[in-house]
N, C-alpha and C positions, 0 to 999 in steps of 0.2 A: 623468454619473458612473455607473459599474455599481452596483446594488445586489446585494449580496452575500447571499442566504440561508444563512445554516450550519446545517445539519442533523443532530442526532446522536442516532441510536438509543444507547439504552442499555437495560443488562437487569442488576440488582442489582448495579452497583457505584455506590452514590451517595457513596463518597469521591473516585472517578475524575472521576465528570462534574461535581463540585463543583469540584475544582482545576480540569478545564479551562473552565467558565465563569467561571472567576476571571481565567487566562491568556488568555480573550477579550477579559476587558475592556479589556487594555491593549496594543489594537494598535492600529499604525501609521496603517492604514484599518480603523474598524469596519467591520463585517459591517452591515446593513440589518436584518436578522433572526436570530434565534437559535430555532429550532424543534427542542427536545428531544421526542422519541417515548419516552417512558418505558415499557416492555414487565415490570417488575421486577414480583412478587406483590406485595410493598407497597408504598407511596405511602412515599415520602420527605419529611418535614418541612421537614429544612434547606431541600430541592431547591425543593419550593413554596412556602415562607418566599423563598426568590434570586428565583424567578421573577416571584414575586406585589411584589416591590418592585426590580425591572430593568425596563425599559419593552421594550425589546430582545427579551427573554427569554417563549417562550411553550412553556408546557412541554402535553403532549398525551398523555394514559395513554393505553392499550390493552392486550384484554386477550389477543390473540394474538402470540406470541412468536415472532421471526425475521426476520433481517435483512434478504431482500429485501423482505420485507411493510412491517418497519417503515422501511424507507429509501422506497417508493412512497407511505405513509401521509404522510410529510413532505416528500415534492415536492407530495401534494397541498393540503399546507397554506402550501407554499412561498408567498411573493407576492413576492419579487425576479427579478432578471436572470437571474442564473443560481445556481446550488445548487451549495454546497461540501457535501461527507461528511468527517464526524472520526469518526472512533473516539473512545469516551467515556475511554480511557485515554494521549487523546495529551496532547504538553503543549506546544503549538507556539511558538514562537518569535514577538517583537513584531511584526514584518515578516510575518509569515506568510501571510494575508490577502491583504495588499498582492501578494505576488510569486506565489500560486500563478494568480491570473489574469493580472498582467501579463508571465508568461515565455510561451512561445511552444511549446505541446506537441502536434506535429504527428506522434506515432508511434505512434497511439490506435487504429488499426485496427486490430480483432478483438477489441477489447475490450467483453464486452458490459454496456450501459447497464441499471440494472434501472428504468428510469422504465417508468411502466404504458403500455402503448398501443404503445409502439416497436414491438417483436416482430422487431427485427435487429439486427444492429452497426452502431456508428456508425461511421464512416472519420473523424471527428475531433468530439471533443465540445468544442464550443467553449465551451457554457456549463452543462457538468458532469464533477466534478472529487469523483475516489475519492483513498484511499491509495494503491491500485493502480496505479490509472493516474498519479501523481505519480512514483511510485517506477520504474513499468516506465520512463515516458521519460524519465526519469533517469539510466535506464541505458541505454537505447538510444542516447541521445544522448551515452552519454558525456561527462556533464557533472557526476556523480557518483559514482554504485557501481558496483563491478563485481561481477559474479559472484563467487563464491565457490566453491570446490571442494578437498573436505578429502579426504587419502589416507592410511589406513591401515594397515599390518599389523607383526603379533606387535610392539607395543607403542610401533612409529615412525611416526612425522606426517608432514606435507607436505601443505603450503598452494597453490592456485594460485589468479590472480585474473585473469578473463575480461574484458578490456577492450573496450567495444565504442564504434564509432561511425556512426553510421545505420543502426542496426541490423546491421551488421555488425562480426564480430569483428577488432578490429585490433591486437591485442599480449595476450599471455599470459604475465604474471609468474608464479615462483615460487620457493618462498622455504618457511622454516624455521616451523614452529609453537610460538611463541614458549612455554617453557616447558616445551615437548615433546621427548623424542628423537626428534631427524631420523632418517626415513629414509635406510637408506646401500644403496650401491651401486648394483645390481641391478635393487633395488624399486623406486628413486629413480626409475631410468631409466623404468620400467615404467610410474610413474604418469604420468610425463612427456608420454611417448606414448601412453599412454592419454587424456589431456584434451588433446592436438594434433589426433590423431586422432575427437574425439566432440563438439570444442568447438562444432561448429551445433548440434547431438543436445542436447547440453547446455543449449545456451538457449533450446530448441525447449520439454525439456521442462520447465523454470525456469518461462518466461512459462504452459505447461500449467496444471501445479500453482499455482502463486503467482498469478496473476491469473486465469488461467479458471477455477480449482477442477477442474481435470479428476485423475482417480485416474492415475498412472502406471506403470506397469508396470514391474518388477526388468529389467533386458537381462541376461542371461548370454552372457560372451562366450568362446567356444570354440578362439575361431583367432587365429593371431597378430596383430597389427596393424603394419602398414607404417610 
């Protein structure tokens, strides 16, 4: 059976990382390890009150603050198979555990691992698992989200939702911004073909931002689009 480390930097919110070491406790497959990296100026009471009476639960201050520092700090303290990351304000689901290693997330290239030592990408992390990377193949696989892409002008909406599968774009909804006045006419068309026309562009720079953290740059577009 895999042992499961769950790892969760946190930095002054101890009402978040409280409820979710609560919604740890009651999944489906416990985790093996619960390694909290506590980066916060003060020491939390309740926090090492849970910890110091959880066997599970090994909680780890430090006094430099930052997310890849404190996510390598708790691979180093990791002792399971492999190492889950939560965000200290998630609230996951009872299954949660269970399903994020037994599904099958094979669209992890270019995604990079901050374990110390790597110093590249991995082309498939078999036994490390971000939000990021749950979320991107997710979407890549089309077995969840799609993209998202909101269009605006002088006070009208329009929604479009980027479907992909194998990392390839395969159907582009769109549709009304519930609550909002619809774009009419003209602009309708405009946004239309504008997210026909940019939909790689657009997941290019999605996966940029949202999982690399790369800065992305305004496009100004000049000329018409086909």
């Amino acid at each position: 059976m895999m042992r499961i480390s769950v790892v969760l930097p946190t930095l002054n919110r101890p009402e978040a990382i409280y409820n979710l070491l609560r919604h740890l406790e009651h999944q489906t497959t416990p985790p093996f390890e619960i390694v909290v990296v506590d980066q916060s100026e003060a020491a939390d009471a309740r926090l090492a009150a849970y910890a110091s009476t959880h066997p599970l639960v090994r909680l780890h201050r430090i006094p430099v603050k930052g997310l890849p520092n404190a996510r390598n700090v708790g691979i180093g303290l990791a002792k399971g198979d492999s190492v889950l990351f939560l965000d200290d304000d998630c609230v996951p689901t009872k299954s949660f555990v269970e399903k994020v290693f037994r599904a099958d997330y094979d669209v992890c290239e270019g995604i990079p691992t901050p374990r110390t030592g790597y110093g590249r990408f991995l082309s498939h992390m078999d036994d490390l698992r971000t939000i990021n990377c749950l979320y991107m193949c997710s979407v890549f696989q089309g077995i969840g989200h799609p993209i998202h892409v909101h269009g605006e002008f002088q006070g009208g909406h329009a929604r479009a939702e980027i479907i992909l599968k194998d990392g390839k774009v395969l159907r582009i909804i769109f549709s009304n911004v519930k609550g909002r006045p619809p774009l009419a006419g003209i602009k309708r068309k405009d946004f239309q073909a504008l997210v026909r026309a940019k939909a790689e562009d657009i997941v290019r720079r999605w996966v940029d931002f949202f999982v690399l953290k790369k800065h992305n740059k305004p496009e100004i577009i000049t000329k018409k689009l086909k």
